[in-house]
PLY file of the C-alpha trace (Angstrom):
ply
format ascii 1.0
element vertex 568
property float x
property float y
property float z
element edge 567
property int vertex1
property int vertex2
end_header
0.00 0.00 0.00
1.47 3.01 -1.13
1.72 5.96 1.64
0.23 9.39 0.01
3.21 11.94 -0.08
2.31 14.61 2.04
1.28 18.16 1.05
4.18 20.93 1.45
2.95 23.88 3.56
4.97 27.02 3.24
6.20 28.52 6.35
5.25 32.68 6.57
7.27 35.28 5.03
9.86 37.51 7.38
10.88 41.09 7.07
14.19 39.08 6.04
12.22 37.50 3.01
10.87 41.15 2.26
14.35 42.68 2.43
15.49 40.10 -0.02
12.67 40.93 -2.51
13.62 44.48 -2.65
12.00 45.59 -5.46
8.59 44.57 -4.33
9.56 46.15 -0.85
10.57 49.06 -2.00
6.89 49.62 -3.73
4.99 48.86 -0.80
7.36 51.31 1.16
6.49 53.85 -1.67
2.85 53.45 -1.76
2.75 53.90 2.14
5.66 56.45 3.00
8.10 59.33 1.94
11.53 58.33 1.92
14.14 61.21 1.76
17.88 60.70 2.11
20.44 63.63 2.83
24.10 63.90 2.79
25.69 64.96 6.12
25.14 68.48 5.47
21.28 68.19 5.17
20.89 68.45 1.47
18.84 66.20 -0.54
20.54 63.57 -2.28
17.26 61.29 -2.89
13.79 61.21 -2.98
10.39 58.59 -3.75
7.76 59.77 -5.40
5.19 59.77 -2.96
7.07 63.10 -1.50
6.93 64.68 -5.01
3.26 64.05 -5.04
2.67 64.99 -1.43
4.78 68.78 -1.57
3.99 69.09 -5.55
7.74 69.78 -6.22
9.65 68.19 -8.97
12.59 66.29 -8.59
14.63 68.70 -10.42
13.55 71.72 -7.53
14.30 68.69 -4.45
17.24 67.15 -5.41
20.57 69.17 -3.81
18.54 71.63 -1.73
17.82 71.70 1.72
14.49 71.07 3.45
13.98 74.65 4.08
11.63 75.06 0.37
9.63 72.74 2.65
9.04 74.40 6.62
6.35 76.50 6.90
6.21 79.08 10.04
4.00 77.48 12.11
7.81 75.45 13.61
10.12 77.99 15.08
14.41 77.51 14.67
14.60 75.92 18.49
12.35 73.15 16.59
14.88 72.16 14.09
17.95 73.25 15.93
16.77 70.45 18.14
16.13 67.89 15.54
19.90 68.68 14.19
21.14 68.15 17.56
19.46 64.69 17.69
20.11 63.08 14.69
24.23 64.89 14.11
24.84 62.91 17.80
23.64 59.59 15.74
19.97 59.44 17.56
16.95 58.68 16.03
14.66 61.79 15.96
10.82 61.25 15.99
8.27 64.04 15.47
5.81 65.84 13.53
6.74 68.26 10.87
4.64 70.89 9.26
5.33 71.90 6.10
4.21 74.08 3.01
3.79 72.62 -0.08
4.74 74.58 -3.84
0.90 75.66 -3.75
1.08 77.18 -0.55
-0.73 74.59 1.49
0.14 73.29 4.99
0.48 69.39 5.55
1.85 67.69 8.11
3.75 64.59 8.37
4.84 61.95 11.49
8.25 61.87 11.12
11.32 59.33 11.94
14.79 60.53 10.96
18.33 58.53 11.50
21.39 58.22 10.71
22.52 56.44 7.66
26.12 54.38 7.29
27.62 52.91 4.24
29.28 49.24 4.69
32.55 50.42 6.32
29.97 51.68 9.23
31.01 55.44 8.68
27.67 57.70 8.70
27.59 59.21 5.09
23.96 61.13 5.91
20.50 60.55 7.40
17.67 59.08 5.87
14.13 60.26 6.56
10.50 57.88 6.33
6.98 60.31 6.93
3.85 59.37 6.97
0.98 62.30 6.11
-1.25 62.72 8.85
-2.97 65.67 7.66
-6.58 64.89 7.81
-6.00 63.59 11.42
-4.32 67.10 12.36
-7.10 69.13 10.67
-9.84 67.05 12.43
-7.70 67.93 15.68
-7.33 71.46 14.62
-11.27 71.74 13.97
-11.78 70.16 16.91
-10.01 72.66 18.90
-11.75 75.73 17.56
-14.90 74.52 18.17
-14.00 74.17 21.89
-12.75 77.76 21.91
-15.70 79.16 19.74
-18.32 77.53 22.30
-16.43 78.92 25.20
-16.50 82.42 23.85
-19.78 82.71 23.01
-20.55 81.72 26.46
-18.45 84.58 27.38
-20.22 87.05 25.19
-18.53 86.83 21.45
-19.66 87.47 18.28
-20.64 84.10 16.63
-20.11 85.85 13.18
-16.42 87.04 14.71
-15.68 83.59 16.04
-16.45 82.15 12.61
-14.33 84.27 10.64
-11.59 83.48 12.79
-11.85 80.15 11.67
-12.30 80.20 8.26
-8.86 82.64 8.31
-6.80 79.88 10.27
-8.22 77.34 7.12
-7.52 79.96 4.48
-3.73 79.66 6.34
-3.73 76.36 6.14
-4.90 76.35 2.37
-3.82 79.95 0.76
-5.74 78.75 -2.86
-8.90 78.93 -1.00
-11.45 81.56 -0.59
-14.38 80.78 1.91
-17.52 82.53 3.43
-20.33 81.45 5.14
-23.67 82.57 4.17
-26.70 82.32 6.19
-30.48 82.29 4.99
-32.54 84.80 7.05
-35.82 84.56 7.94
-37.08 85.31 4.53
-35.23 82.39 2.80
-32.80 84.80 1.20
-28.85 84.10 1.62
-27.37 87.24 3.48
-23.05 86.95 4.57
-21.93 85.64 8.29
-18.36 85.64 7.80
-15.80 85.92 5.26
-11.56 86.61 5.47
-11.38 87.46 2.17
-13.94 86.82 -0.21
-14.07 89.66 -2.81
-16.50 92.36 -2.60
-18.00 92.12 -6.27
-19.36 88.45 -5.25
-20.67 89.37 -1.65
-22.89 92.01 -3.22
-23.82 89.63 -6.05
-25.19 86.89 -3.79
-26.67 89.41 -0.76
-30.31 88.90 -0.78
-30.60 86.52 -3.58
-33.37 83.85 -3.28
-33.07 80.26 -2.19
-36.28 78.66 -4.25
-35.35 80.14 -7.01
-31.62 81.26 -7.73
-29.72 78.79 -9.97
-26.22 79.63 -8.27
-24.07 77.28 -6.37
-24.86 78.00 -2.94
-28.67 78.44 -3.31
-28.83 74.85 -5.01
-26.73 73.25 -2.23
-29.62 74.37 -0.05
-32.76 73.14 -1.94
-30.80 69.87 -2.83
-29.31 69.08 0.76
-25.63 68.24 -0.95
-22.48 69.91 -1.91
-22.62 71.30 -5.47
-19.14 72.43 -7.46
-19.21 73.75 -9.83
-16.18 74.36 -12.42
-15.76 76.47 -15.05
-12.93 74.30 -16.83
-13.33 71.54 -19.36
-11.12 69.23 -17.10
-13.66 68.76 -14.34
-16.94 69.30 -16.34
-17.09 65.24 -16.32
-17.24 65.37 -12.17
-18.95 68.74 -11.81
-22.83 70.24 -11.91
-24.59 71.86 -14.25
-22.94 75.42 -14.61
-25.59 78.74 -14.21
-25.55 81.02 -16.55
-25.47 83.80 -13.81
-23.11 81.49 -11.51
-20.75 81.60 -14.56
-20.89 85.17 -14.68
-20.38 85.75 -10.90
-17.20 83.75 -11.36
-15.28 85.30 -14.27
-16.87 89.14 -13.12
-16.61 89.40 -9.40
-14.85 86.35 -7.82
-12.07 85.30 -10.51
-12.38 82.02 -9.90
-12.27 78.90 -12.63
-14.72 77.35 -9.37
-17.29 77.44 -6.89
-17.51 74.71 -3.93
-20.56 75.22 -1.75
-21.16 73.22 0.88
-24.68 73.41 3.07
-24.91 74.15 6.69
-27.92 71.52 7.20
-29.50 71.96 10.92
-31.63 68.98 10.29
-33.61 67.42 6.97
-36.37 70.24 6.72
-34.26 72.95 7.67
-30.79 74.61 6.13
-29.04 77.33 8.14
-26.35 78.29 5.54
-23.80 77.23 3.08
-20.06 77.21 3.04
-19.00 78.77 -0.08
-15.59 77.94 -1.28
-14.10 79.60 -4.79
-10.73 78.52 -5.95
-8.49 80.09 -8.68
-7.91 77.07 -10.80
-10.78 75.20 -12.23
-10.25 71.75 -10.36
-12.51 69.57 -8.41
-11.69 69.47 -4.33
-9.29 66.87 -3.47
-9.56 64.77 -0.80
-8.00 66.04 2.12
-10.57 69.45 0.90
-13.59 67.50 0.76
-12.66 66.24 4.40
-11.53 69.50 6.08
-14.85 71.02 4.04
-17.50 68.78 4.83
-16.13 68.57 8.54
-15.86 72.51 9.16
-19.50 72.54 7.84
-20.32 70.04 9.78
-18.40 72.19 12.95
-20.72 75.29 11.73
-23.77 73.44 12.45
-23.07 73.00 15.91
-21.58 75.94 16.58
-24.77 77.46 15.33
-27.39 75.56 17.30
-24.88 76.34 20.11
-25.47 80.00 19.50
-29.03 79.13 19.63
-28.92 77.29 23.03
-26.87 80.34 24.59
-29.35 82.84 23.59
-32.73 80.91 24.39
-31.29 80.25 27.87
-30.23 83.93 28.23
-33.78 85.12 26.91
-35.20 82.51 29.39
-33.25 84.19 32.47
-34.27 87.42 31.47
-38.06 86.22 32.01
-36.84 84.03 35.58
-35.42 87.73 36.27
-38.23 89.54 35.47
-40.68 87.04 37.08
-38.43 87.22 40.11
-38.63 90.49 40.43
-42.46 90.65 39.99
-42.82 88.08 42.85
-40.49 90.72 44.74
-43.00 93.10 45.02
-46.01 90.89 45.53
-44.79 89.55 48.04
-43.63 93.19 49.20
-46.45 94.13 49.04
-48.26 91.30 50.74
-45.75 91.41 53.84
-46.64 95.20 53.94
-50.36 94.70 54.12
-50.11 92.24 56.77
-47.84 94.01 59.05
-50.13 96.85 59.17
-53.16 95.22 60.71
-51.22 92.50 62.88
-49.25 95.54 64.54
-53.12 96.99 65.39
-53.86 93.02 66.80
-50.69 93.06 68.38
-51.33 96.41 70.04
-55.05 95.86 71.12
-53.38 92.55 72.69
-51.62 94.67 74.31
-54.54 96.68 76.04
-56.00 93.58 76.81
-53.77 92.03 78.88
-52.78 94.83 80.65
-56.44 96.16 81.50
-58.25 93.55 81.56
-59.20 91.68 84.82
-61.37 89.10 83.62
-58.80 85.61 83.96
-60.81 84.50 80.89
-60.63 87.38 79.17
-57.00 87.90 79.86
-55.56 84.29 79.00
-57.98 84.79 75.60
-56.11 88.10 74.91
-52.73 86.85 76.08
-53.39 83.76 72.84
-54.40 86.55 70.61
-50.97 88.46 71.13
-49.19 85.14 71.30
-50.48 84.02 68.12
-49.88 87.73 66.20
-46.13 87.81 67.59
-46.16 83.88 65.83
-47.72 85.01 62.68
-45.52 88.44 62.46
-42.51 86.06 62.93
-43.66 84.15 60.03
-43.85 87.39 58.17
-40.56 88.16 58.61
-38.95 84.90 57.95
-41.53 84.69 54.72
-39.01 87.61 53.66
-36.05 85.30 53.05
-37.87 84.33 50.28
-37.93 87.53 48.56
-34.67 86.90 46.36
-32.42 84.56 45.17
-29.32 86.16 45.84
-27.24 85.57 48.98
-27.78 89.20 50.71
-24.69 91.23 50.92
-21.07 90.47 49.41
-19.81 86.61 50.05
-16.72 86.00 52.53
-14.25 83.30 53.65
-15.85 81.82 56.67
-14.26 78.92 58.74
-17.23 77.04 60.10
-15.20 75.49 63.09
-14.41 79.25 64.60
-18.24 80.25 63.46
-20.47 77.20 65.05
-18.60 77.70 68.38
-18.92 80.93 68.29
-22.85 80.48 68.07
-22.78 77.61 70.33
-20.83 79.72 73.15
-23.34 82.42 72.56
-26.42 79.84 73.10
-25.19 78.59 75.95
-24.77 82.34 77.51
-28.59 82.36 77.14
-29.12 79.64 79.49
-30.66 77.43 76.72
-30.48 73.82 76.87
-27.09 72.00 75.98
-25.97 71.02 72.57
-22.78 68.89 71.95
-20.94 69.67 69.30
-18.25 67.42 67.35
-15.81 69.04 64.78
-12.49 67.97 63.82
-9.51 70.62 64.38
-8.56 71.84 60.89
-10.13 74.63 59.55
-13.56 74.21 56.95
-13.91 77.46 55.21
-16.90 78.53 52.77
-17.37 81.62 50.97
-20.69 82.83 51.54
-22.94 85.81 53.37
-22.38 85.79 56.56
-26.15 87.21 57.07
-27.49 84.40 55.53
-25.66 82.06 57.47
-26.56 83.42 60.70
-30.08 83.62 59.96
-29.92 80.45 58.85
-28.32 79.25 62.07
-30.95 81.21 63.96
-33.88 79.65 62.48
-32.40 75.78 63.09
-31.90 76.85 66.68
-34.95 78.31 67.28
-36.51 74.63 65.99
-34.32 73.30 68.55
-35.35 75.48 71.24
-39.26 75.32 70.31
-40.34 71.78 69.04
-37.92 69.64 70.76
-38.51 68.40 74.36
-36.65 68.72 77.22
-34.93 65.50 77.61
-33.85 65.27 74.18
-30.40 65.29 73.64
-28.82 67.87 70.77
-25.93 67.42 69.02
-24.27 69.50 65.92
-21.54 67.28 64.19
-19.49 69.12 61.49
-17.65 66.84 59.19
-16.55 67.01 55.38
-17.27 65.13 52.61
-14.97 65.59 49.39
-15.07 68.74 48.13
-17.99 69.82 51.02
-18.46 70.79 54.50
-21.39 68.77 56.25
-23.42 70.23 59.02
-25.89 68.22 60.93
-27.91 68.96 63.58
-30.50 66.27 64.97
-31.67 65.05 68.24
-32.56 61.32 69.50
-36.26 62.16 70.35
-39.28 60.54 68.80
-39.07 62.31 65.75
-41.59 64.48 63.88
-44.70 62.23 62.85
-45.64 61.95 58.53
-46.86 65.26 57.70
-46.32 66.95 61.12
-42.59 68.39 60.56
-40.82 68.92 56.95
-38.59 71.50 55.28
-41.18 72.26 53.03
-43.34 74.22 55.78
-46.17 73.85 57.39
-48.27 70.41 56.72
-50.42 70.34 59.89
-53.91 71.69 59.70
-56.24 72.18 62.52
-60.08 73.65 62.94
-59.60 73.50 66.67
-59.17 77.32 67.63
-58.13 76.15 71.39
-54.86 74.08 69.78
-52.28 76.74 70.83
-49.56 74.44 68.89
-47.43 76.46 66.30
-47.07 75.29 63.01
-43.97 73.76 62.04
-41.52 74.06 59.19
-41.39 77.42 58.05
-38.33 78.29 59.75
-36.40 75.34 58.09
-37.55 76.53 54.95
-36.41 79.52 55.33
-33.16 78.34 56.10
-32.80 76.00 53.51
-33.42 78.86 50.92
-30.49 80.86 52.52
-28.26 78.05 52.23
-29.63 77.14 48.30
-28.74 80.46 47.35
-25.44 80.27 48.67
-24.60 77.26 46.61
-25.13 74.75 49.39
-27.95 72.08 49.86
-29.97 70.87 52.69
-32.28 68.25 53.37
-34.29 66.93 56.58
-35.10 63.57 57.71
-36.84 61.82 60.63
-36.11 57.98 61.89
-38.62 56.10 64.23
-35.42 55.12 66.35
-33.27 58.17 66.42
-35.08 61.61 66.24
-35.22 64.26 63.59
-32.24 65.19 61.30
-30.94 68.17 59.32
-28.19 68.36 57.06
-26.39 70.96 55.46
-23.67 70.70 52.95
-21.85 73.57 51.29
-18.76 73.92 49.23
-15.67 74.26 50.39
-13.03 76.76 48.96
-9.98 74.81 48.71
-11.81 72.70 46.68
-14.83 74.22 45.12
-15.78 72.91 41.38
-13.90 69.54 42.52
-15.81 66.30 41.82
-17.23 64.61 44.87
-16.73 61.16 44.41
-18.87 60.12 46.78
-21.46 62.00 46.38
-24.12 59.43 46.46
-23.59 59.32 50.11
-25.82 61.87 51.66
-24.43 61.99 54.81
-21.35 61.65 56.29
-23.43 61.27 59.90
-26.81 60.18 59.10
-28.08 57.77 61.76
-27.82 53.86 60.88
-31.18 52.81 59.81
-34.89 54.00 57.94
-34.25 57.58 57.44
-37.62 58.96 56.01
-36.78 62.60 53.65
-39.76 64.54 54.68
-38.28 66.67 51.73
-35.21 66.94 49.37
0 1
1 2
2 3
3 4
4 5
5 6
6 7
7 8
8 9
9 10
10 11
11 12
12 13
13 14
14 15
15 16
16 17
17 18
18 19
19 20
20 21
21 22
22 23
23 24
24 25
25 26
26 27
27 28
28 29
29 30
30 31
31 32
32 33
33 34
34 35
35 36
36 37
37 38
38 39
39 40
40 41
41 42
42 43
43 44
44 45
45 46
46 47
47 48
48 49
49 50
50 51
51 52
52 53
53 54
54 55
55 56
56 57
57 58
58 59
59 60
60 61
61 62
62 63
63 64
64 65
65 66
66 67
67 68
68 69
69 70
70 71
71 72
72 73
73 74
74 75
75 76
76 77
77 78
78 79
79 80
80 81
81 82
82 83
83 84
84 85
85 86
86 87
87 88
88 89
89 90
90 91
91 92
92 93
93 94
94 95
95 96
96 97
97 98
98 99
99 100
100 101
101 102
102 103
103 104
104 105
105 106
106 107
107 108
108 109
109 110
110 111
111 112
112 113
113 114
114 115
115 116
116 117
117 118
118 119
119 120
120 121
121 122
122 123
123 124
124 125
125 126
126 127
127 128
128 129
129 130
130 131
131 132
132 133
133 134
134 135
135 136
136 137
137 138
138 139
139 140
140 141
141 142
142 143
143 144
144 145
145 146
146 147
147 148
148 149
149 150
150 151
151 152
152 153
153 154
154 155
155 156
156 157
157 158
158 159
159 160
160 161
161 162
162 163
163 164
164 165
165 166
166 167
167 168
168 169
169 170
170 171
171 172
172 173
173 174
174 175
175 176
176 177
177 178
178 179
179 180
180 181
181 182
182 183
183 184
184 185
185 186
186 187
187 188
188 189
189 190
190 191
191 192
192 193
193 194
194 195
195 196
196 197
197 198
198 199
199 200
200 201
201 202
202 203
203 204
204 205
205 206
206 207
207 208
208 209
209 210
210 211
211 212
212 213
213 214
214 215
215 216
216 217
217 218
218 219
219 220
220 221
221 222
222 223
223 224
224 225
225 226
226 227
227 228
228 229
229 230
230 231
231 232
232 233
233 234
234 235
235 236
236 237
237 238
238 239
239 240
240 241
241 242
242 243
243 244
244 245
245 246
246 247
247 248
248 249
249 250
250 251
251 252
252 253
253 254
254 255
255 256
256 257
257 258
258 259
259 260
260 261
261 262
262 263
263 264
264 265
265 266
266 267
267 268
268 269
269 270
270 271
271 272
272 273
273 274
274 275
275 276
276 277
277 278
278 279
279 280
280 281
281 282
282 283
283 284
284 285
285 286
286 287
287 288
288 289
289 290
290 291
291 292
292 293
293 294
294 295
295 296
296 297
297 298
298 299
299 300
300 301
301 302
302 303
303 304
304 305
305 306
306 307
307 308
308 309
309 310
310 311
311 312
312 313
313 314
314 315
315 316
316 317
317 318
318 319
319 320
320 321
321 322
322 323
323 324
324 325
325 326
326 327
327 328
328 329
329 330
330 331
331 332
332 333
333 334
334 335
335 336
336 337
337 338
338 339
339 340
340 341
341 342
342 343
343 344
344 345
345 346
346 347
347 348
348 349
349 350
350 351
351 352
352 353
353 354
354 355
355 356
356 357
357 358
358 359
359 360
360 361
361 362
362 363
363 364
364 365
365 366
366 367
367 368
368 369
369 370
370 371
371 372
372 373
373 374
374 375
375 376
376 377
377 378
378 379
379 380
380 381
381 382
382 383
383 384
384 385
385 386
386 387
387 388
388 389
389 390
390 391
391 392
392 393
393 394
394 395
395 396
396 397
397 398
398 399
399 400
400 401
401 402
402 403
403 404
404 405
405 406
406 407
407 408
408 409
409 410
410 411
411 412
412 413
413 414
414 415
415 416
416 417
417 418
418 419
419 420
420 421
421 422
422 423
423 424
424 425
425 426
426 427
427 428
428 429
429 430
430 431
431 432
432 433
433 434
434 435
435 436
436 437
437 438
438 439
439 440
440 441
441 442
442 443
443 444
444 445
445 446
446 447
447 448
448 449
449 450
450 451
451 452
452 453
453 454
454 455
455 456
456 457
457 458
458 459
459 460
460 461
461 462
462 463
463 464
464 465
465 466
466 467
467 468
468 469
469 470
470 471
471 472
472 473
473 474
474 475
475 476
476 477
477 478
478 479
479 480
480 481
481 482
482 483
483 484
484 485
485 486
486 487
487 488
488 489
489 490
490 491
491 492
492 493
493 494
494 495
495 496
496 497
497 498
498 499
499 500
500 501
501 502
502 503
503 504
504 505
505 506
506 507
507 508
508 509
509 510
510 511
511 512
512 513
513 514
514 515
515 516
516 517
517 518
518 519
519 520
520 521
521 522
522 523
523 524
524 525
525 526
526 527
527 528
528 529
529 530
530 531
531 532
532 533
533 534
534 535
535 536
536 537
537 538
538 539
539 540
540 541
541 542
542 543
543 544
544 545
545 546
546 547
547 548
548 549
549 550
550 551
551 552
552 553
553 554
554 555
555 556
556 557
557 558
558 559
559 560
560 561
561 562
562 563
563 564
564 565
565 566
566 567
């Protein structure tokens, strides 16, 4: 039986297999690269042709100069001072060079450069292999301005400013190129944005012109949602739309240009902000590092646009908050105003009463008249608070260790009941007003001192939290009952005109407004097992904008167990 002869598998090439077909090496290094060799002195001695394609030099212009028909500005003489120094002390130097083609045009290319030795092992030169990168550094250049061009229209810019900015750093980049941005107003009709340099004769020929029905570049990219070109040059007439009549004549008379690139500025399928009008001496169609840096930076112009938008629908909508604000301002002006006057004629009458009056009854029904009018004007006074959103007077560094025993030492002076308080040593400053704190710290006290019983115990813990300062206050009593006690004022209702209890809650609203307007938070919460609960955070200066990485925690103290948030 004769044994089959087994099938010969070839083993995979090596770079060593490569290097031996040179010929086929060398083209894929071609296709992929540019190769440039130098003598020692830095002039050209050899070149591929990918380089002659890439810079649009001939060989003839290369060959025996130096690379300086090649820099452009945007690399200063430290930059290739420091390259020389690299690759003269037999180092490999890797970078990214930027440099100007014959046509004026930036590129950019990654760069490796070493030293090159003949078979005796002296150096004889350097030999140089780039890669073009220039669509990646364009899409990081776009990139970049868009950042900057949201930023400062934030801060107040010009969009049409910030745009022509732009399209003078591309015109930089790519001299041949003339842009401007047109916009269609609310009439349909194109009307200029921006423009470096587009000439005058053409801005005044397209101003006003008609989207529906003009035949010229720009106005067709609009109705037909796509980039038109148009070329006035028998070369590109194969690749190009159908030329005008009047977009011919707008070319030869009053832009000099053999064509017209016009990109649209599409906001979304029914509607078109705008074109991006490019004109070009020579009659050509864009290549393709153009159609990418085009169709991206109109791409960029939507967004900045709609951005634009955003900034001024949120401004218009402060403006109303503002203006409603200040409308509620005097209402409620006007409301405390009204209510002072006759609850200062109760108050007085009250007054009277209890003084003249000998009837017991009488008196301990006019003594819960004047009781309940000093309650109510107190509630007119702390309704106040409410009057603004802005913390009252100018914001200062306050440490809260120094301030709560400060306010501690001056409660216990009173003779009220004791609170413990638990801080650590180093200092928590805030920036805040110092008027809203204390009447913030006035109103939580005066909840301690009037709804808590006597044999609760008090304590104020002050802690931090990340970037924040926590302050809590509770007590281990019963804790306020569902709808009794909440931050969002008062709940309880009664019909019973002999229930002397005082509603509760204002106050802590109150409070927490001061602190909201501050840039703090705070929030209340009862337990069944361990009393009533509130907590105030606010940011801390060393560390203010920081993210809080625990921020889900809403407490650094909160007692173990059901905590119930009457309100957030």
């Amino acid at each position: 039986m004769k044994v089959p002869k087994m099938a010969q598998i070839p083993s995979p090439p090596t770079l060593e297999d490569a290097l031996a077909n040179l010929p086929s090496f060398r083209d894929a290094l071609d296709a992929h690269a540019m190769i440039v060799v130098t003598d020692l002195s830095g002039r050209i001695c050899d070149i591929n042709d990918r380089l002659l394609e890439v810079s649009g030099y001939t060989r003839e212009e290369l060959i025996g100069s130096t690379h300086a028909i090649m820099i452009s500005s945007r690399q200063d003489r430290s930059f290739y001072e420091q390259l020389w120094k690299t690759i003269s002390a037999d180092r490999i130097w890797r970078g990214t060079l930027c440099n100007r083609a014959k046509s004026g045009h930036l590129y950019w290319l990654a760069t490796t450069i070493g030293p090159l030795f003949d078979a005796k092992g002296r150096k004889v030169g350097y030999v140089g292999l780039r890669t073009d990168i220039t669509r990646e550094k364009l899409g990081h250049l776009l990139l970049e301005h868009q950042q900057r061009l949201h930023a400062r229209l934030h801060q107040g810019a010009l969009l049409s400013s910030l745009i022509g900015e732009l399209l003078a750093e591309i015109e930089e980049i790519r001299p041949e190129l003339r842009l401007a941005v047109m916009r269609i107003n609310t009439r349909g009709r194109l009307t200029t944005l921006a423009t470096p340099r587009m000439p005058a004769g053409y801005l005044d020929a397209v101003e006003g012109v008609s989207v529906a029905e003009s035949g010229l570049a720009n106005a067709r990219a609009v109705r037909e949602r796509r980039a038109v070109f148009l070329c006035d040059g028998e070369g590109c007439q194969a690749h190009a739309d159908r030329m005008d009549p009047d977009a011919a004549r707008l070319m030869r008379e009053h832009a000099e240009a053999g064509a017209w690139w016009s990109f649209p500025i599409q906001g979304s399928e029914d509607e078109g902000l705008g074109t991006l009008d490019v004109f070009v001496r020579d009659a050509r169609m864009p290549d393709e590092v153009e159609c990418y840096l085009l169709e991206t930076l109109a791409a960029s112009l939507v967004v900045a646009i709609f951005h634009k938008r955003s900034i001024e629908l949120y401004r218009r909508y402060m403006a109303d908050m503002e203006t409603l604000s200040l409308q509620r301002e005097g209402v409620l002006r006007t409301i405390g105003h009204e209510m002072r006057t006759p609850l200062n004629h109760i108050l007085g009458f009250a007054d009277l009463l209890v003084r003249d009056v000998e009837d017991p009854q009488l008196r301990d029904w006019a003594l819960f008249i004047r009781d309940a009018g000093r309650n109510l004007m107190s509630k007119v006074e702390k309704s106040e608070n409410f009057l603004s959103t802005k913390p009252q007077g100018a914001s200062r560094k306050i440490d809260l260790v120094d301030y709560l025993k400060e306010r501690l030492c001056e409660w216990d002076a009173r003779g009220e009941r004791e609170i413990v308080f638990v801080a650590h040593d180093e200092p928590l400053c805030v920036r805040m007003s110092r008027a809203d704190l204390d009447r913030a710290v006035d109103y939580l006290l005066e909840n301690v001192e009037r709804h808590t019983p006597e044999e609760t115990k008090v304590s104020l813990s002050l802690g931090r939290r990340g970037g924040e300062a926590l302050i809590e206050l509770s007590d281990d009593g019963p804790g306020a009952k569902q709808g009794d006690r909440g931050v969002g004022g008062l709940i309880r209702e009664t019909s019973d005109i002999s229930d002397s209890r005082e509603g509760l809650g204002l106050g802590l609203a109150a409070a927490r407004h001061l602190i909201q307007r501050n840039g703090g938070r705070m929030m209340a919460g009862t337990s069944a097992e361990d009393g009533f609960t509130v907590l105030i955070r606010l940011p801390l200066i060393e560390e203010l904008g920081a993210e809080d990485a625990e921020r889900k925690d809403e407490s650094a103290f909160m007692p173990a167990g059901p905590v119930r948030q009457d309100q957030d």
